[in-house]
C-alpha positions as CSV (number, residue, x, y, z in Angstrom):
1,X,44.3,22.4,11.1
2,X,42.1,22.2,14.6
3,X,38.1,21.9,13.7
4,X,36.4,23.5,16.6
5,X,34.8,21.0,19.3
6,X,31.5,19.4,17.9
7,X,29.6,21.7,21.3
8,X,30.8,24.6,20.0
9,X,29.2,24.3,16.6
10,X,26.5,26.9,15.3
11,X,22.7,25.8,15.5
12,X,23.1,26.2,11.1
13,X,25.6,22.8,11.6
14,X,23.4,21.0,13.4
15,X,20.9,21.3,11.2
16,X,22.6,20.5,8.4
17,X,24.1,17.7,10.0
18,X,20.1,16.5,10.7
19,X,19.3,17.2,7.5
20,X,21.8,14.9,5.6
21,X,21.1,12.3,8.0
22,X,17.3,12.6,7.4
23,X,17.4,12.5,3.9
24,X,19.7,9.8,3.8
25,X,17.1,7.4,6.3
26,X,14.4,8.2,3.5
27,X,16.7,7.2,0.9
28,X,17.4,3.9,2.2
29,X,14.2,3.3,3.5
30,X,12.7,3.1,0.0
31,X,10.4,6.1,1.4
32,X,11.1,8.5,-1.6
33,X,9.4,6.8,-4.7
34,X,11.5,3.5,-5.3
35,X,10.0,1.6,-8.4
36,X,8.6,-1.2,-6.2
37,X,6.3,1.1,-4.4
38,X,5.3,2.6,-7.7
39,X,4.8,-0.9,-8.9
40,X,3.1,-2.1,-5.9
41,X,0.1,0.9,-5.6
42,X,0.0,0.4,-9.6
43,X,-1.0,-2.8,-8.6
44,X,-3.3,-2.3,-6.1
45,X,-5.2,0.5,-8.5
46,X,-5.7,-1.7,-11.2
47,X,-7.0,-4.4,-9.2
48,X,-9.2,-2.0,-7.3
49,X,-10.7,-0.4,-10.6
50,X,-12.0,-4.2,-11.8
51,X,-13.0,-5.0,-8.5
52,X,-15.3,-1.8,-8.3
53,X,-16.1,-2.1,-12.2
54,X,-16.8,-6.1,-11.6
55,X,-18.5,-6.6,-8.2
56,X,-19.7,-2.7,-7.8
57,X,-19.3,0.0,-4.9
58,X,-18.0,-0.5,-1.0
59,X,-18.2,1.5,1.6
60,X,-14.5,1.7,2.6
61,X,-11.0,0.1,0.7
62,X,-8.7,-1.7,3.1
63,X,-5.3,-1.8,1.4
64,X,-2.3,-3.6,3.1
65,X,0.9,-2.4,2.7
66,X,4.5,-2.9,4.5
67,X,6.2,-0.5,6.9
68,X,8.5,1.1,4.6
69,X,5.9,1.2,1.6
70,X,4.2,4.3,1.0
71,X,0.5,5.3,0.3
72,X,-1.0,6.9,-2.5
73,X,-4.5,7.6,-4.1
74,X,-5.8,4.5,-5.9
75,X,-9.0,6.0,-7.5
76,X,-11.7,5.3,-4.3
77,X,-14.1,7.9,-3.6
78,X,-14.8,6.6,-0.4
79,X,-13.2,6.0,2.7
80,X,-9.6,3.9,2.0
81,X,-7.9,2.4,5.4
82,X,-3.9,1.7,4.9
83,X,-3.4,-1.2,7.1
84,X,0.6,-1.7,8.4
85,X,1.5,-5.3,9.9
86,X,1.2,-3.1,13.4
87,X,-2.1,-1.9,13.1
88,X,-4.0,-4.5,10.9
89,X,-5.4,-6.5,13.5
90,X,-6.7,-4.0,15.3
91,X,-8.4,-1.9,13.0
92,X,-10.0,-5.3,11.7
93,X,-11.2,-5.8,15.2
94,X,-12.7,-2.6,15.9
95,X,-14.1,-1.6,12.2
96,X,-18.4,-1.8,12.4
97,X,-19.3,-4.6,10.8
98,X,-22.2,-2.9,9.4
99,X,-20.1,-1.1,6.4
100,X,-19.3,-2.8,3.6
101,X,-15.8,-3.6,2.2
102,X,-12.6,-4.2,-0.3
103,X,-9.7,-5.3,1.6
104,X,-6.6,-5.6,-0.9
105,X,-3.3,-7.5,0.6
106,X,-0.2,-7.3,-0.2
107,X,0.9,-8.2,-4.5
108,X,3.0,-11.2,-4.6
109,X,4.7,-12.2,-7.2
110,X,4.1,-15.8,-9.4
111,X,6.1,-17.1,-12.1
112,X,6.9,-13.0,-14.2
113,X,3.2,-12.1,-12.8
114,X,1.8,-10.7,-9.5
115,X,-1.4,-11.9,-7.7
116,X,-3.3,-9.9,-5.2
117,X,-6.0,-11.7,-2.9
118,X,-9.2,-9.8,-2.6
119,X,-11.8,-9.9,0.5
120,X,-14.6,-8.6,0.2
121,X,-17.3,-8.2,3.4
122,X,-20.5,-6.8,4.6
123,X,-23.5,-7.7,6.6
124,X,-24.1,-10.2,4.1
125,X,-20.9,-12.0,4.6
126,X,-17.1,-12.3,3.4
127,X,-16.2,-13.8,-0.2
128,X,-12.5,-13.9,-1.0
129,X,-10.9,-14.4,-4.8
130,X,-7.5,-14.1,-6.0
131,X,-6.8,-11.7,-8.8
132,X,-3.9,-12.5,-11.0
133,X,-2.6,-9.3,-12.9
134,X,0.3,-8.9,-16.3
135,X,1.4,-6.2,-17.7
136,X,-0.1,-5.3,-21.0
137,X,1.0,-2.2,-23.3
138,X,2.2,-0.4,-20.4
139,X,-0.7,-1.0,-17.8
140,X,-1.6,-3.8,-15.1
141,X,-4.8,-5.7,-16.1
142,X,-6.3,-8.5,-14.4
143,X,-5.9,-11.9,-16.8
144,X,-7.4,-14.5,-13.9
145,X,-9.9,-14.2,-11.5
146,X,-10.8,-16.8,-9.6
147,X,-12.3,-17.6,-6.1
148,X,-10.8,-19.0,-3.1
149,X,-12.4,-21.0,-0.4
């Protein structure tokens, strides 16, 4: 049997074709809902919650997060600001200086729990901590807080 020469093919092929190669990049990229992303911005929302419920309101959430992670609502009213290792420098450059904020990086893990370090900034300055979070029946709560230099 001959298959017909790949020019030949119908536009409905070619889409096809684009479409199973599509999908599959996503898959592989971890862009579809892997369970670290879901872990990661279940993180990020628990450690935003007690930051907001300790230390009170911002006026904007920085959040850093990897190029293949993806975003999702952590619970801010405001203004949030997903920072990638491409753009993070810049944004921080440019943002007025004026407006007060939470910048979350990136969850790391430590010894079965994960830590995320916390800035937080304003016209009155820029205080950084280091929240260490477990899991407990089911959710992430924050066990440690403690301030960094």
């Amino acid at each position: 049997m001959k298959f017909p020469s790949i020019r030949t093919w119908p536009i409905w092929v070619w889409l096809l074709v684009m479409l199973i190669f599509g999908s599959s990049a996503a898959c592989i990229s971890g862009g579809l809902g892997d369970a670290e992303n879901q872990r990661n911005n279940a993180l990020r929302r628990a450690a935003l919650a007690y930051e907001l419920r300790t230390r009170g309101e911002a006026d904007e959430v920085l959040v850093d997060f990897g190029h293949l992670e993806w975003r999702d609502n952590l619970g801010f009213a405001g203004r949030t600001v997903w920072l990638s290792p491409f753009a993070r420098e810049e944004y921080l450059a440019l943002r007025d200086p004026q407006r007060s904020y939470i910048y979350l990086h990136s969850p790391q893990q430590e010894n079965g729990d994960f830590t995320i370090e916390v800035e937080r900034g304003g016209p009155a300055g820029i205080r950084r901590h280091r929240l260490r979070l477990r899991i407990q029946d089911a959710s992430w709560v924050v066990v440690r807080d403690e301030a960094l230099p």
